[in-house]
N, C-alpha and C positions, 0 to 999 in steps of 0.2 A: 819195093817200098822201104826206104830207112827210116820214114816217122809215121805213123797216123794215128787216128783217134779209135781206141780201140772199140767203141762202138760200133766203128764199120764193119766188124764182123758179125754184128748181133750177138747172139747169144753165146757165138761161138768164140768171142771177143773177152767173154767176162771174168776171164782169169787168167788175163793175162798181164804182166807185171807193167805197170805204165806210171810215168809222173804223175804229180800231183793234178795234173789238171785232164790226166788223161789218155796221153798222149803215148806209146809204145814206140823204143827206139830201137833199133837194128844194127844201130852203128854206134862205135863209139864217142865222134864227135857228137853224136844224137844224145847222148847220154849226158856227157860234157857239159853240155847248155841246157839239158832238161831241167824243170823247175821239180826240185826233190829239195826235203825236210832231213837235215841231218842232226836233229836237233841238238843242235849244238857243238857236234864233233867237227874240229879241224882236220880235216887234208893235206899233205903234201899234196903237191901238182901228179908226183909220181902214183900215189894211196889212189886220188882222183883218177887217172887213167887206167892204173888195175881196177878200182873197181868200177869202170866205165866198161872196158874190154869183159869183164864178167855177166855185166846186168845185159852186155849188147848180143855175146855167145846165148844167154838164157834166154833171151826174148826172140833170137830166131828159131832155136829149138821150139819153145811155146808158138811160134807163130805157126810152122811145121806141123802142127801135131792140129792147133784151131784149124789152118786150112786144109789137111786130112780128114776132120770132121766134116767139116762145110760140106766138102767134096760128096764123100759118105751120105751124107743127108743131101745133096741136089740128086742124088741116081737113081734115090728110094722113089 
């Protein structure tokens, strides 16, 4: 999965770091064209891709850890 709505995880979905509309990315081009509030701060292209590469590291480890639970909770 490099994008979805992080509803599809349920409950297990709900804190995990996602755009404005929702949506959890995995990759960096996902990040890239995600719709985020930077209210107001300019970016270098390069600023944009470090913290694209950060937010996309973070949201696999969060994703790692929701689908760990999930798991955990289908076995019980």
């Amino acid at each position: 999965m490099s994008s979805f709505h992080k509803t599809k995880l349920g409950r297990f979905g709900e804190n995990l770091t996602a755009d404005m509309d929702g949506y959890v990315h995995t990759t960096i081009a996902g990040w890239m064209s995600a719709n985020v509030d930077f209210a107001g701060e300019r970016m270098t292209r390069k600023q944009l891709r470090n913290w694209a590469r950060e937010q996309a590291a973070e949201s696999r480890k969060q994703l790692a850890q929701a689908e760990e639970g999930l798991a955990e909770w289908r076995s019980e």
